[in-house]
ROTORBA-191390 format. One record per residue (C-alpha): y, x, z negated. Coordinates in steps of 0.05 Angstrom, whole numbers. Layout:
<sites>
<site north="Y" east="X" up="Z"/>
...
</sites>
This chain:
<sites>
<site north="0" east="0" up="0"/>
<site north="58" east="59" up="-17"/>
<site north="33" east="82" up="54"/>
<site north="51" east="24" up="83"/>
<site north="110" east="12" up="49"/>
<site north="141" east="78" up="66"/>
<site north="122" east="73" up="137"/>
<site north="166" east="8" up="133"/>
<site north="227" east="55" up="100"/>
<site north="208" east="117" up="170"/>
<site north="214" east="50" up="216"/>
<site north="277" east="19" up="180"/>
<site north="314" east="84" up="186"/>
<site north="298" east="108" up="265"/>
<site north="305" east="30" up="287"/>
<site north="375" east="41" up="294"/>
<site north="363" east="105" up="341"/>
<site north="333" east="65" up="387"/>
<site north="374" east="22" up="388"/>
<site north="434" east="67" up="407"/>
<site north="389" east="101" up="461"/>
<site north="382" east="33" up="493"/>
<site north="464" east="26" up="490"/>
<site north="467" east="97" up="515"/>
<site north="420" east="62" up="572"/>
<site north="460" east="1" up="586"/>
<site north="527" east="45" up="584"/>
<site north="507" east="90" up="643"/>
<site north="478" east="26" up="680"/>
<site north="552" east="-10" up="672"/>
<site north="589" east="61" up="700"/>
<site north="540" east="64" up="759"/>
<site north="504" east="0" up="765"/>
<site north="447" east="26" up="796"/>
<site north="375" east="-14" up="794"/>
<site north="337" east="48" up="769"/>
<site north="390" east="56" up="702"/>
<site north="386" east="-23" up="691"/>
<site north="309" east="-12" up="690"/>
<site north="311" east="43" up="637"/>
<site north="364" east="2" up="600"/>
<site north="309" east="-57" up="600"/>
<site north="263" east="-26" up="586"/>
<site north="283" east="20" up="526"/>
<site north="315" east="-50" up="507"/>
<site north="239" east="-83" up="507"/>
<site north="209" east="-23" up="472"/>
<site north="263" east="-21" up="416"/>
<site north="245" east="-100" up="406"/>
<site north="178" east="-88" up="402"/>
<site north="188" east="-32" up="346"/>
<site north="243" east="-85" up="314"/>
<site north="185" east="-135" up="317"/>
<site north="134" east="-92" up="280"/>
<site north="183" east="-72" up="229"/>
<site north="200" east="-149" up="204"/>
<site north="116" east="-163" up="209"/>
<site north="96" east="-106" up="167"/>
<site north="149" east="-117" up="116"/>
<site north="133" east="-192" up="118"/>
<site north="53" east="-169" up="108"/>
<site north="69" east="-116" up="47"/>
<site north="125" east="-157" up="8"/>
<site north="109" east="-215" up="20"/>
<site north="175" east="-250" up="38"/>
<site north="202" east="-252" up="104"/>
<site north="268" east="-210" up="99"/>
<site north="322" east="-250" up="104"/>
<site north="336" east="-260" up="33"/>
<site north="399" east="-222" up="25"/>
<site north="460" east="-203" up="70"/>
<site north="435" east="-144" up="88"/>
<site north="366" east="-158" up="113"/>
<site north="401" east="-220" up="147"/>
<site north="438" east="-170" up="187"/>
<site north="374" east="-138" up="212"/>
<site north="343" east="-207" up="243"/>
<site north="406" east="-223" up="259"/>
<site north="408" east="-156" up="297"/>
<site north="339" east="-180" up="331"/>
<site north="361" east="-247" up="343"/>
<site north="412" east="-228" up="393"/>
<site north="371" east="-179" up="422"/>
<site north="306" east="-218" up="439"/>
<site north="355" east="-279" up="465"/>
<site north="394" east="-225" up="501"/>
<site north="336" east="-198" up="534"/>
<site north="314" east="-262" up="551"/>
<site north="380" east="-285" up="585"/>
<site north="382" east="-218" up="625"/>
<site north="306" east="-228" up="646"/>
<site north="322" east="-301" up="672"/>
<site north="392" east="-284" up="699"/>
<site north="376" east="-222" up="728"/>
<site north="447" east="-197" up="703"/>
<site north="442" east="-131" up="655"/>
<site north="520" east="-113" up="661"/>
<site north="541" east="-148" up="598"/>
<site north="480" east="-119" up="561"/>
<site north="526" east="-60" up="526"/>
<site north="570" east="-112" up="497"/>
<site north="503" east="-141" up="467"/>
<site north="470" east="-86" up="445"/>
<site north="532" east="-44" up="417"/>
<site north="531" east="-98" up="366"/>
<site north="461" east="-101" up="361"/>
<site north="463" east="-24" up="338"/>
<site north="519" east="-30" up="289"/>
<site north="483" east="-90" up="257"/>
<site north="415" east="-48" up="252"/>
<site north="456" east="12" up="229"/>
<site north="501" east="-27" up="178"/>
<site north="420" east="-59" up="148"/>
<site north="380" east="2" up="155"/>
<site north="435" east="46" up="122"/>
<site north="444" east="-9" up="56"/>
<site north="378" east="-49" up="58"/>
<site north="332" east="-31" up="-2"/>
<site north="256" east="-57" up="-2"/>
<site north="246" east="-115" up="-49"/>
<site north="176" east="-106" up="-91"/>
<site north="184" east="-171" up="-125"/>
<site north="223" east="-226" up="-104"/>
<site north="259" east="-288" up="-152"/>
<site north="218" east="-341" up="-160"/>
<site north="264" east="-398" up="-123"/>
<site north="261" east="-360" up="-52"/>
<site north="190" east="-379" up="-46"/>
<site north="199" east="-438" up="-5"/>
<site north="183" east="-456" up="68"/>
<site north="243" east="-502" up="64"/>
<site north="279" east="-432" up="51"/>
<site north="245" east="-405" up="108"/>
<site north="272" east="-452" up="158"/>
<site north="334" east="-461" up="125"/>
<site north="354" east="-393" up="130"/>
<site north="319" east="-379" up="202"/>
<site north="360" east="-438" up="232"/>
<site north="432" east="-405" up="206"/>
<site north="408" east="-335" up="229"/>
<site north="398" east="-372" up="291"/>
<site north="458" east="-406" up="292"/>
<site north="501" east="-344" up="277"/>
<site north="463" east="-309" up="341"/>
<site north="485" east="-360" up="383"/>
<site north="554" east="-369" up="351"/>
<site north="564" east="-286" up="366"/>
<site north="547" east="-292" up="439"/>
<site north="591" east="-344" up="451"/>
<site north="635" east="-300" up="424"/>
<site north="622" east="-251" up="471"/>
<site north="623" east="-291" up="529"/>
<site north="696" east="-326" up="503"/>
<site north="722" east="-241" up="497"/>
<site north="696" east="-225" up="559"/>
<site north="733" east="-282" up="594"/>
<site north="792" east="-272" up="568"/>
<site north="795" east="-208" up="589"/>
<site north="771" east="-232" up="653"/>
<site north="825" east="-270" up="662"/>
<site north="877" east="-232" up="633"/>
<site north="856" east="-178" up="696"/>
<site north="859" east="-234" up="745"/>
<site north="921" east="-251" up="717"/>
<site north="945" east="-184" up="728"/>
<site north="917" east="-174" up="797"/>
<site north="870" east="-116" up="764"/>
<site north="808" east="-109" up="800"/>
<site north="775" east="-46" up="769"/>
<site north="712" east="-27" up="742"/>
<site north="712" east="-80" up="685"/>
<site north="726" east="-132" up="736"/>
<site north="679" east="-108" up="783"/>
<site north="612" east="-109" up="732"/>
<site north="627" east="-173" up="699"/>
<site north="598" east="-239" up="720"/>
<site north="652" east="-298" up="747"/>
<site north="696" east="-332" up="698"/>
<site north="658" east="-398" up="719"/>
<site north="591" east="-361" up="691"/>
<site north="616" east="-343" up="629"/>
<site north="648" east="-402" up="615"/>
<site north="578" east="-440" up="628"/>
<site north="549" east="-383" up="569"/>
<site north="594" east="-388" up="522"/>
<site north="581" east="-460" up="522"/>
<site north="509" east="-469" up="527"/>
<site north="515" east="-408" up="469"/>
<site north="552" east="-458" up="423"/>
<site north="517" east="-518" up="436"/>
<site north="452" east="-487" up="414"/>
<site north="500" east="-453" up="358"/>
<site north="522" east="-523" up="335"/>
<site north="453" east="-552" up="336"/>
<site north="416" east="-486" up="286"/>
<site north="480" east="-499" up="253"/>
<site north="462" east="-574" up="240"/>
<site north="393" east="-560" up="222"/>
<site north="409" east="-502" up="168"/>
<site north="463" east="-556" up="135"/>
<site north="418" east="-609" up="131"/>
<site north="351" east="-564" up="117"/>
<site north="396" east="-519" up="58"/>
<site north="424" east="-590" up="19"/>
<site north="349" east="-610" up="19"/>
<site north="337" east="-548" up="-5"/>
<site north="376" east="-547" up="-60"/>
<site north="365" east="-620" up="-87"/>
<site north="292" east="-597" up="-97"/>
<site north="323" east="-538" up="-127"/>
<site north="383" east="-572" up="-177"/>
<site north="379" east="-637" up="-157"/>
<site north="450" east="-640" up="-116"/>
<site north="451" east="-650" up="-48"/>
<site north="526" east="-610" up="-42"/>
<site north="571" east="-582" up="-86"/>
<site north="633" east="-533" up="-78"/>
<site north="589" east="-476" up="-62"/>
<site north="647" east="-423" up="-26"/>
<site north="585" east="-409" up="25"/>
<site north="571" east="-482" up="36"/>
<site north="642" east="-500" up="41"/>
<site north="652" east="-445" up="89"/>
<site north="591" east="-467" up="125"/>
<site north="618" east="-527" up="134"/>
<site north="693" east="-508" up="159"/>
<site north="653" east="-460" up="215"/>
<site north="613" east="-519" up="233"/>
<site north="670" east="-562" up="243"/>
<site north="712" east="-509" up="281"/>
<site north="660" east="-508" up="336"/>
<site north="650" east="-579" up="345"/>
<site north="725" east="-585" up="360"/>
<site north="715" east="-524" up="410"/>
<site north="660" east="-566" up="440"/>
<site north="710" east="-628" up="444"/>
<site north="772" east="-586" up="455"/>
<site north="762" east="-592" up="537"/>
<site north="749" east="-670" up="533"/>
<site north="796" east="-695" up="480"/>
<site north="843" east="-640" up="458"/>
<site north="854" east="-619" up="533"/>
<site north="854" east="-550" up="512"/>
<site north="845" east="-495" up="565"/>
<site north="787" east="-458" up="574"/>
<site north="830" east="-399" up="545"/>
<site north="847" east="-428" up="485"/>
<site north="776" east="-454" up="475"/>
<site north="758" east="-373" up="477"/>
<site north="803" east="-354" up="431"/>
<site north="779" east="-407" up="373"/>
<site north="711" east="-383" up="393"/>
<site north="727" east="-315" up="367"/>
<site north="769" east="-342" up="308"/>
<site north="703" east="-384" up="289"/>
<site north="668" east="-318" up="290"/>
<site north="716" east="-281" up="250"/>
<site north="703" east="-331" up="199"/>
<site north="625" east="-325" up="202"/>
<site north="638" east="-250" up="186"/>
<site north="686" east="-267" up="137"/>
<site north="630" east="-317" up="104"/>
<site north="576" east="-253" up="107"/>
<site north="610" east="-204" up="73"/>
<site north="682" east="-228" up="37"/>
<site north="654" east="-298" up="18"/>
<site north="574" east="-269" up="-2"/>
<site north="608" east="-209" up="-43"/>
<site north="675" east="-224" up="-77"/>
<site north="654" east="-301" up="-103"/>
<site north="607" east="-337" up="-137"/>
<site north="560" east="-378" up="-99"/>
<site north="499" east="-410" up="-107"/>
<site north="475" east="-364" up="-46"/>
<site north="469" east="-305" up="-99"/>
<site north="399" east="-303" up="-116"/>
<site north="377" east="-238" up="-149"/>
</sites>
């Protein structure tokens, strides 16, 4: 068992190295665009996954626990999330030129985990819960989807801002058309809203089995809650606000501030219900 559990601590700390290989990958493939680059870039991108993959298993096998029980083992599948969906959007699409956006987050998020993350030989009583499981799955989900909305909204605003500026460079030249990443960002925050939706609903149930309350003034759940509302108004900003797609991209990012704002300010400096150990 101390075997295993220090090859999970040899995989937790070169995971991020492969990571930032792959990004070195994708880099060169944006500069030159060339099929062979994109197909090391995919590839390293797949291989990295895989190790990611083995990593959560193993650690799920030895502790016990899937990890996502605290902020910084969050940011690990949270780092996976995006990758896996990001590979699988690429594979589909057949577009790899926004893949260093994706996976220089992907690598700070992995770096930021496998840098703080500590393995937990016992774990509190109250996590061990399926409810949990899904509960906390669906807002890791949710926050994946939220982030590459994100993306998308940044790189049309940029985008457009070149356009704008009659500036047809490099960046203009690799991206994909304002129409396509307007579609992304969308579809991103749909399925963003609806994880959102579940983790709400799943987490409340949650914690009436827990202490009997279905909500209280939790700072997380309130946050929660102000996030989840900021992104159904971006959904119905277009329709009933008659915002432009700009704007729309901007409150996209703002929304995403705020999830980073909930992860780390919100998780750290107050005292939530969210705090288990």
């Amino acid at each position: 068992m101390d075997k295993l559990a220090n090859l999970v601590s040899v995989v937790r700390i070169v995971l991020p190295f492969f990571y930032w290989f792959s990004g070195i990958f994708y880099f060169v493939y944006f500069l030159k665009k060339k099929p062979k680059h994109g197909k090391v870039a995919s590839l390293s991108l797949l291989l990295t996954i895989i190790l990611h993959t083995f990593y959560l298993v193993l650690k799920g096998v030895i502790f016990k626990y899937f990890p996502i029980i605290n902020v910084f083992e969050a940011f690990s599948v949270l780092a996976f999330a995006i990758a896996i969906i990001y590979f699988i959007v690429e594979t589909t699409t057949k577009v790899g030129t926004t893949g260093i956006f994706m996976v220089l987050i992907v690598c700070l998020l992995q770096t930021i985990s496998s840098s703080f993350t500590v393995n937990m030989e016992t774990m509190p009583k109250i996590l061990k819960s399926n409810v949990l499981f899904f509960h906390t799955s669906s807002a890791i989900l949710a926050y994946t989807a939220f982030f590459m909305a994100t993306v998308y909204s940044t790189l049309f605003v940029t985008l457009f801002q070149n356009l704008k500026k009659s500036k047809f460079g490099l960046f203009f030249n690799r991206l994909p058309s304002l129409e396509a990443l307007d579609n992304m960002a969308n579809r991103s925050m749909v399925i963003g809203v609806f994880f959102m939706a579940l983790a709400i609903i799943l987490g409340s149930f949650w914690k009436k089995i827990q202490l009997g309350l279905f909500f209280d003034w939790d700072p997380k759940i309130i946050t929660a809650y102000f996030i989840f509302t900021i992104y159904i108004m971006i959904l119905l900003g277009k329709k009933v606000f008659h915002w432009s797609r700009v704007q729309l991209s901007y409150f996209a990012i703002v929304g995403f501030l705020l999830i980073i704002f909930s992860m780390t300010v919100v998780n750290f400096a107050t005292n939530s219900f969210h705090k288990f150990n």
